[in-house]
N, C-alpha and C positions, 0 to 999 in steps of 0.2 A: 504494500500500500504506500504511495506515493503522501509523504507531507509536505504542507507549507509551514515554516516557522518565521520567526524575524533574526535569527542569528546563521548565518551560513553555518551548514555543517563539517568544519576543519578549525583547527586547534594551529595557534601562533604565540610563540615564544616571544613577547615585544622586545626582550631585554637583549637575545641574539641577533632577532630578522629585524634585515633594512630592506629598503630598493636594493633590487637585484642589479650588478650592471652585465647586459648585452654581451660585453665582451668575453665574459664565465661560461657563454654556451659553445656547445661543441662549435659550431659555427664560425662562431667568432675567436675560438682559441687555434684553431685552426691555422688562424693567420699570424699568431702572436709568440705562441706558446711551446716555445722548442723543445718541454719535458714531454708534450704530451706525444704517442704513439702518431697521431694521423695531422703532425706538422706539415701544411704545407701537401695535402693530402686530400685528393678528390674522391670520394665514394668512385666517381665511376671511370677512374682511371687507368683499371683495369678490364673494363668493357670486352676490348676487341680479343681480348687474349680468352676471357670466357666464353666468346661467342665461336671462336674457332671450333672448341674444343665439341661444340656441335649437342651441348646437350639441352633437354626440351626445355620448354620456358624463357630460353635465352639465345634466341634466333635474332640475324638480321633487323629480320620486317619484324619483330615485337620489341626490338631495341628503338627502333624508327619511332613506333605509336607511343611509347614510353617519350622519347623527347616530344616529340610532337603534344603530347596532352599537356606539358607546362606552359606551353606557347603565350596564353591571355595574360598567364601571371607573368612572365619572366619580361615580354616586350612592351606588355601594356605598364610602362611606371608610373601615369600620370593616375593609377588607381590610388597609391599610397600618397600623394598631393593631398597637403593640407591645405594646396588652393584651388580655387575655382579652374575647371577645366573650359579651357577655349574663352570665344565673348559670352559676357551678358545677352541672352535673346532678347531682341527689342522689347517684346512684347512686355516681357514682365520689370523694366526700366518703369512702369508705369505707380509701379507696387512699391508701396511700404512694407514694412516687417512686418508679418503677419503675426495680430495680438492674438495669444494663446491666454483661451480663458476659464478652460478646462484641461489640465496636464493630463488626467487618465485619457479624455478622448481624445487627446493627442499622442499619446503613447498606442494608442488602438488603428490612429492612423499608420503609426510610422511601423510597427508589425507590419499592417496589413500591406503596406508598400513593399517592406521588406522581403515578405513573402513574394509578393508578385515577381519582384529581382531575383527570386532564386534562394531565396532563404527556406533551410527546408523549418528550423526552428529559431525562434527569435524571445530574446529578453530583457529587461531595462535593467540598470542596476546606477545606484551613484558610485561615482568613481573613487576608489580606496588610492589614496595615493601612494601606499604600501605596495600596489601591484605595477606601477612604473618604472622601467629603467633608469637607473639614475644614467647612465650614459647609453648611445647608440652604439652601433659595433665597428662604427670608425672613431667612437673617442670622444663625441661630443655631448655634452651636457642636455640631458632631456629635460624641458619645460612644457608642461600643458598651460597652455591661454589661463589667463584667470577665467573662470565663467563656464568652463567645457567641463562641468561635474556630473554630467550622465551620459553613458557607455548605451548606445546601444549595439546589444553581442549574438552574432547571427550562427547558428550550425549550420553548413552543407554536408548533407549525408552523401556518403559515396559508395559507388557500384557496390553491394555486397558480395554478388557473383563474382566481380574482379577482382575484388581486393580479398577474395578467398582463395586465389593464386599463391598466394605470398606462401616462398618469396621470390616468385620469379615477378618477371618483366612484368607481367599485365597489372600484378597489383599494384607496383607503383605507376601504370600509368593512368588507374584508377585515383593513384593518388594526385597527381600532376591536376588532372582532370577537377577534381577538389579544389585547386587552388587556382586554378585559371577561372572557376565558377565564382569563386571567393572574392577574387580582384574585380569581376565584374559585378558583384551585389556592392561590395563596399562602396565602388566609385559611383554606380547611381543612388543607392541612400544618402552620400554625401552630398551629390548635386542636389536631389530632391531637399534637406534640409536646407541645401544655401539657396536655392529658389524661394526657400520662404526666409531670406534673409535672416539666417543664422550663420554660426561657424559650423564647418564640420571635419572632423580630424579621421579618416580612415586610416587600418590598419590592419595588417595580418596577423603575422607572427611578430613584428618590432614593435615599437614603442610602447606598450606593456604587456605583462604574461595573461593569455586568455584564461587558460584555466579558471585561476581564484575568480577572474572576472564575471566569467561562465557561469562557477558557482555564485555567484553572490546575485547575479543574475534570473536563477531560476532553473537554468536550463539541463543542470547534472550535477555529480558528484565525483570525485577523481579516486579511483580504485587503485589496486596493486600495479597495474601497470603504468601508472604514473598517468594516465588522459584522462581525457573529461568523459564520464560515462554516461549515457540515457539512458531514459526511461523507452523514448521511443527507437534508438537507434543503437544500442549499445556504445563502443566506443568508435562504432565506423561513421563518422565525421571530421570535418575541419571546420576550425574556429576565425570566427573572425570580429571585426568590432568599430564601432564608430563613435567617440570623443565629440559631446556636442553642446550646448549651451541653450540649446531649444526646449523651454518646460515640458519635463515628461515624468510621471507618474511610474516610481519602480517597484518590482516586481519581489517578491519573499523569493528567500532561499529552496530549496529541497531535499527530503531527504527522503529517498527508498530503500532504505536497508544496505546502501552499496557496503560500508566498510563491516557490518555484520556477515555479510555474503565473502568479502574478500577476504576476512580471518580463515576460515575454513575451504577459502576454494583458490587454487594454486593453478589452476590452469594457462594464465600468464604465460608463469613463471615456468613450467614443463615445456612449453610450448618456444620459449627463446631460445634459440640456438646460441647464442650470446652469453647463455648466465647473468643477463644483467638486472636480473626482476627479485625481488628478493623474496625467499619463501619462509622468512619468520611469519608468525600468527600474528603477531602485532606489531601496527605499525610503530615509529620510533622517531625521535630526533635525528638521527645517526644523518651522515651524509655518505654517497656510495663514488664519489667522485667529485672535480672540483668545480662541473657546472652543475652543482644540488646547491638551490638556494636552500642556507640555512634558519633556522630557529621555526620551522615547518614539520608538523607530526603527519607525517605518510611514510610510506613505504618508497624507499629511494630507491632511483632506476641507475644504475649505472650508465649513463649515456654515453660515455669512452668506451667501454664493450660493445655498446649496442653498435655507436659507430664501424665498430672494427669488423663487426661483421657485415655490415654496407659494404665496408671497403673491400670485403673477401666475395661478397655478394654481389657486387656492381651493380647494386640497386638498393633502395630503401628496402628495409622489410617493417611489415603488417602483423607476423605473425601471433602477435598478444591481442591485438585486435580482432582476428577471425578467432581466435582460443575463448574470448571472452563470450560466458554464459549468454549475455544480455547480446551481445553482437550476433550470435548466431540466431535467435530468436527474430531479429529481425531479414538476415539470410534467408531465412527461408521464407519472407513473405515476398521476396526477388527472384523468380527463377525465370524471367523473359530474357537473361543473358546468358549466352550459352558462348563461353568462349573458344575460338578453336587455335588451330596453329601448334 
C-alpha cells in the first residue's frame, strides 16, 4: 500500500552531509582523478574489439542503434539552457506575466503539460538546497536564481523489453533512448513556463541529484540498488527536472514498503556482475567509494565497480534494474517489443 506522509522517506546525517560536488561522480573523476581505475577512460572504448569477437548482443548494426538513441540528448544542448531558446514569438510580446492565483491549479497545469511532453510520471516538490551541486563538473560554482524554489521532476519510463537485454547493446540503447526523450520534455516545460513569463532552469543528471528530489517529490523511493524506484514503473526510468519560480503547489512524499522489501530481497545485488550492490540487511552510513555522497543512510552502490564493468562491457548495464521485483512487474505489462538481431 502506497502512503503519502509530509517527511520524505530517507534518513540525513546534517552534521556529515553537505552539497554534493559534481566533480565526486564517476563522470567527473574520470577527468581529474588519477587514483581512480577508469582515468581518463571511456566505457566504450573498447567497443570495436568486442564486436569483432562476434558475440550476440554486441553486433555492428546494434552498436549503430545504441549511438544512435543518445542522438536528442547528446546534440540537442540548448535542452539544458537556462535561457530562453530562439526569439520571443511575437505573438505572446503582447503578454504580461501571467498572475497565478491558485498554485494547486497551477501545478495540475504544468503535470498535465508535462505529461503531454513525454513525461510518463510527474511531481512538484520545493527545492532542498541540500540536493544541489555545490560545483559543476568543470569546477564552477552552482547558484540557483533566488526565487526558482520549486523542482518540477519528471520520470521517462523506458522500453522494459529492451532494457531487459542488459547487458548487451539494446539495453543501453533503451537507455540513450531515455534521455534523448528527457532533453526533449525538459526543454519544452521550460519554454512553456517562460511563455508565461517565469524562469525556468532544466536539467538532467547536473545541477542537482534527482533522486532525493524525486523523492521529496512524490514520485518513489530509492532501494538497494541505489535508483529511484516506483510504484508504477519499478526502477526502469530516467529522471529528470525543472528549477522554477512559477507558484506551484507541492506534492507529499511516498512510501510503499520499498526499504522493508529491500532488507530481505537481494536480487540487485545477485544480479551485478560488478559486486557493486551491497547485500547487508540494513542499510548504513558506510560509503562504498569516493563518489557516495556522505552522511546518507542507504545502501551504497559502488559506482567504481559498477563503472569497470561498463568498461569490460562496452556498454552501460541495466542489470539491477530488470532484477528488481517492482521492475519486472511492470515488464510484463510490455510485450509489443520483441527484439531481434
Amino acid at each position: 500500500m502506497t502512503k503519502r506522509g509530509e517527511s520524505p522517506p530517507y534518513v540525513v546525517d546534517p552534521t556529515v552531509h553537505g552539497r554534493f560536488d559534481e566533480r565526486q561522480t564517476v563522470f567527473g573523476r574520470m577527468h581529474w582523478d588519477r587514483e581512480a581505475h577508469f582515468y581518463h577512460t571511456d566505457y566504450r572504448d573498447g567497443a570495436a574489439v568486442r564486436i569483432s569477437a562476434g558475440e550476440p548482443g554486441y553486433s555492428r548494426v546494434e552498436y549503430a542503434r545504441l549511438l544512435a538513441s543518445w542522438t536528442v540528448h547528446d546534440c540537442f544542448g540548448g535542452a539544458f539552457s537556462w535561457r530562453r531558446l530562439g526569439k520571443v514569438e511575437p505573438s505572446t510580446q503582447r503578454f504580461d506575466r501571467y498572475e497565478v492565483a491558485d498554485p494547486e491549479r497551477m501545478s495540475r497545469e504544468v503535470k498535465e503539460t508535462a505529461r503531454l511532453f513525454g513525461a510518463d510520471l510527474v511531481g512538484i516538490c520545493e527545492v532542498d538546497e541540500a540536493w544541489i551541486y555545490s560545483h559543476d563538473r568543470g569546477g564552477d560554482l552552482i547558484e540557483i536564481p533566488d526565487g526558482c524554489d520549486h523542482a518540477v521532476v519528471m520520470a521517462i519510463a523506458m522500453d522494459a523489453a529492451a532494457t531487459g537485454a542488459s547487458p548487451a547493446y539494446l539495453s543501453e540503447a533503451a537507455t540513450g533512448v531515455g534521455y534523448s526523450r528527457m532533453a526533449f520534455t525538459i526543454a519544452c516545460v521550460a519554454e512553456f513556463i517562460r511563455n508565461l513569463r517565469y524562469r525556468a532552469i532544466p536539467m538532467g543528471n547536473d545541477t542537482a541529484l534527482s533522486i532525493p528530489l524525486a523523492i521529496d517529490a512524490g514520485l518513489g523511493q530509492m532501494g538497494r540498488n541505489g535508483i529511484l524506484t516506483t510504484p508504477e514503473y519499478g526502477s526502469c526510468i530516467r529522471l529528470c527536472k525543472v528549477f522554477t519560480d512559477l507558484p506551484l503547489a507541492p506534492d507529499r512524499p511516498i512510501d510503499f514498503g520499498l526499504t522493508e522489501t529491500c532488507k530481505s530481497c537481494t536480487r540487485c545485488a545477485e544480479a551485478c556482475e560488478a559486486g557493486a550492490i551491497s547485500t547487508d540487511p540494513e542499510p548504513s552510513f558506510a560509503a562504498a567509494c569516493p563518489s557516495n555522497s556522505p552522511g546518507i543512510l542507504r545502501w551504497p552502490v559502488n559506482a567504481d565497480a559498477c563503472y569497470a564493468f561498463w568498461t569490460e562491457n562496452t556498454a552501460a548495464c541495466s542489470n539491477c534494474i530488470v532484477a528488481c521485483p517492482f521492475t519486472k512487474n511492470a515488464a510484463r505489462d510490455d510485450t509489443s517489443h520483441s527484439p531481434s538481431l
